[in-house]
N, C-alpha and C positions, 0 to 999 in steps of 0.2 A: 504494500500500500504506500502510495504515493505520501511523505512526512514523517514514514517510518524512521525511528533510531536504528541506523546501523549496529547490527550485533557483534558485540565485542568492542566497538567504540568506545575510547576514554571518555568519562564523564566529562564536561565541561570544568573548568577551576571553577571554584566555587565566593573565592579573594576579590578581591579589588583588581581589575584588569591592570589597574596603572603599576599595581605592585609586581604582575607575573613578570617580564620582563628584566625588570632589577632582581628579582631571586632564581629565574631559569639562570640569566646570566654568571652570579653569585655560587651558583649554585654547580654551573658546569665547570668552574675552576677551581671548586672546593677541595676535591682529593688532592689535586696540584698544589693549591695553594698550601697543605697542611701536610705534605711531603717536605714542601722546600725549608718551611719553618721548624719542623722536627717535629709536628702534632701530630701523635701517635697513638693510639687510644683511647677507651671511654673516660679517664681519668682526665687526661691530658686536651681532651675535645670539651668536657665538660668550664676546665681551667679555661680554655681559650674565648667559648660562648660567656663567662664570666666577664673578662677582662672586657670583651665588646660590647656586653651591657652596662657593666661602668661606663665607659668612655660612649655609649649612644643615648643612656637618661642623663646621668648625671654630668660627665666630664663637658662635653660638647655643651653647653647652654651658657646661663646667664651664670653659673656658682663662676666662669672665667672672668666676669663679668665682676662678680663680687672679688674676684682672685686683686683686681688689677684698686680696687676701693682701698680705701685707708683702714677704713673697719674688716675689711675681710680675710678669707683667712691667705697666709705667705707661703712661700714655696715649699716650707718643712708641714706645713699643715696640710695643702693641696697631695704632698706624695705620700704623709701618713694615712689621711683619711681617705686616699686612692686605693690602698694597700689594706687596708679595713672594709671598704666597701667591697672587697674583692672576696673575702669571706663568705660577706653576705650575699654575695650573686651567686658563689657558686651553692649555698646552703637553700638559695629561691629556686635556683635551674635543678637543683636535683631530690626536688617533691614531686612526688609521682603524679599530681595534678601541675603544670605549670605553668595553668592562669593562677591559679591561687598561690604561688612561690610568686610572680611578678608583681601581684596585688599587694603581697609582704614586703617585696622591694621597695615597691611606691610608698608603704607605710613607712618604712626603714625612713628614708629620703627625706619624707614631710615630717619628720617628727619634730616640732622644735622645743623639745625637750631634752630631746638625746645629744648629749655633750659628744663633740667631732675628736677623729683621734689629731692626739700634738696639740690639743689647744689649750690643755689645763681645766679644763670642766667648759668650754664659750660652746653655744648651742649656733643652731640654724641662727634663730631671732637675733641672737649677738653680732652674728658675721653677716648676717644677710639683708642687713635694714636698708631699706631703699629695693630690694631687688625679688624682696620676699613674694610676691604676687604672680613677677616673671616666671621664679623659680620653679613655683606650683604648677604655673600652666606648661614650661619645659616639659616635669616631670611629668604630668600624669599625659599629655599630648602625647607624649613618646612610650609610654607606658602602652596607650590606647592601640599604640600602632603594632606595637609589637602583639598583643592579645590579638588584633585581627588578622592577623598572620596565620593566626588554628584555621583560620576557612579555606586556605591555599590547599589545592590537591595538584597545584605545577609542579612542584618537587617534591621529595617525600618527607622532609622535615627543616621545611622553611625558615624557623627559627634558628636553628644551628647555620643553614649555610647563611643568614645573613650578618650573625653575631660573630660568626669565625672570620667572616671576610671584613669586620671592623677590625677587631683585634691583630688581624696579618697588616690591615693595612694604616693602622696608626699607634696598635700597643705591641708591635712586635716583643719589645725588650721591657713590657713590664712588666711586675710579679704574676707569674701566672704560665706566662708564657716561656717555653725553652730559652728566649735571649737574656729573663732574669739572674738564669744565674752566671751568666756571662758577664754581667754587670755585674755581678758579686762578689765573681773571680777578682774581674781588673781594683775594685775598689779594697782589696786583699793586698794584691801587687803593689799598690801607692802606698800603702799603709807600711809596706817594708821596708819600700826605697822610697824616700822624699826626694833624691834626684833621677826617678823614671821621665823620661820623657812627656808625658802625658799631664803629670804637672804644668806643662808649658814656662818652663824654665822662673825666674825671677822668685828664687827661692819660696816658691808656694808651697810645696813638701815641706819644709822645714817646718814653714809657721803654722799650716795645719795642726802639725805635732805638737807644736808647741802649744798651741789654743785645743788641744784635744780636751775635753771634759773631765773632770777626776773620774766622773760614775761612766765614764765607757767603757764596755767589756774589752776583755784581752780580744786580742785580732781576730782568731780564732771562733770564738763566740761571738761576736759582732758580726761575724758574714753567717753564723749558722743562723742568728736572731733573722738577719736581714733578708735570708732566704725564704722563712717561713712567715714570720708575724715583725716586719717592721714597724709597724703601730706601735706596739709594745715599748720602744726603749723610749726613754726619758725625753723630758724637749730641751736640754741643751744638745744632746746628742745628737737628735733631729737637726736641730738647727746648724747644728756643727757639720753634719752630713750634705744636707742642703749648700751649707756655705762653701765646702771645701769638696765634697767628693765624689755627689753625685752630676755635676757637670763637665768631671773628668774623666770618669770612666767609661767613658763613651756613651753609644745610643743608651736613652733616648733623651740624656741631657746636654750634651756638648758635642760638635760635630769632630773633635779628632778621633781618626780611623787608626786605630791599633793593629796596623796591616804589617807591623813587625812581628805581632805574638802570636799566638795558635790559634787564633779566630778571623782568618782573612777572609771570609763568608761575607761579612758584614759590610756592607755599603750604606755612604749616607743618604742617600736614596731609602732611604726606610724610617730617615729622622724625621718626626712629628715637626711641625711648626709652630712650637709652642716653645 
């Protein structure tokens, strides 16, 4: 009969059309993409859909906005509560329901109760005055979009390839992802030699050391802290880290390429513009 469904024909997507095209795309260079970067795994897959909902509700909006404010939070407070939030994304992506883990994130996010890591107890309301309304609509707009993603039948799991393809393409080298602890390694190596290169000479190594904090752990313990739960250490630490180390160790704070040590992988073609 003439209007018949062809039998065996894929259903129609069921998504927003304007969205199929950005995620068939996303999505056809996803194995590649998570080859090149070392994502291996449901562990490792899970880590990286993390990192790209940070960096797609929260990172990417107005909080940069509050970044650059008097009142808002500094660069030791932006990569503590980066590295915090990153807990909580992957703790939201891996509820066996995961509208309702995103709907938790969006809680997380709007709380302006919940003291930010590195800040000493200062909330949303503290850091975010003047930008608090933006905030909100950022988060939950982007919240909205990702929940409507469940209606996609273009690929088989729309949310990952679109989350993975954030994180490859702006959080390579952040906690979460295989380039972290590359960044952990090299901030190990400075910490040995204050005349490594990477310093950029004029005695920067030296006075780092010298201005190191009394409450910072031996080396050792410091790259093990900061591999796992950087939130955690102290805020002169932080701030000490922020000032001296982490826009020497390469991606994804300071553009020198360490194309001397065992990581010549790395291009700055991968540095964030931030």
């Amino acid at each position: 009969m003439a209007g018949s469904p062809v039998a065996g024909a894929a259903a129609p997507c069921r998504g927003d059309p304007r969205n199929c095209e950005l995620l068939t795309a996303a999505d056809g260079h996803h194995a590649e993409r998570c080859r090149e970067a070392g994502i291996s795994g449901t562990e490792a897959i899970t880590n990286a859909m993390a990192v790209g909902l940070v960096i797609d509700v929260w990172r990417n909006g107005p909080v940069e906005d509050m970044h650059c404010g008097p009142r808002g939070p500094d660069d030791a407070v932006m990569f503590a509560e980066s590295t915090a939030l990153h807990d909580a994304a992957v703790a939201a992506l891996s509820q066996q329901n995961r509208a309702f883990g995103l709907l938790d994130f969006e809680k997380h996010l709007l709380d302006r109760t919940r003291p930010w890591a590195g800040t000493g107890g200062r909330t949303l309301k503290d850091l975010g005055y003047g930008f608090l309304g933006a905030y909100a609509r950022h988060v939950m707009g982007r919240t909205n979009v990702l929940l409507g993603l469940s209606d996609h039948t273009c690929v088989a799991d729309p949310l990952q390839a679109l989350l993975v393809n954030t994180a490859v393409m702006f959080g390579r080298y952040h906690k979460g992802m295989p380039g972290w602890p590359v960044v952990v390694e090299r901030i190990g190596v400075l910490l040995a030699d204050p005349d490594h290169p990477a310093w950029r000479g004029n005695g920067r190594g030296a006075r780092a050391l010298r201005e190191m904090p009394g409450e910072t752990p031996a080396s050792r313990q410091l790259t093990a802290v900061l591999l796992t739960a950087p939130h955690t250490l102290s805020l002169p630490v932080l701030e000490w880290l922020s000032h001296h180390l982490l826009h020497c160790a390469g991606p994804p704070y300071g553009p020198f390429s360490w194309r001397n040590e065992s990581h010549q992988a790395e291009q700055d073609e991968y540095l964030p513009g931030r």
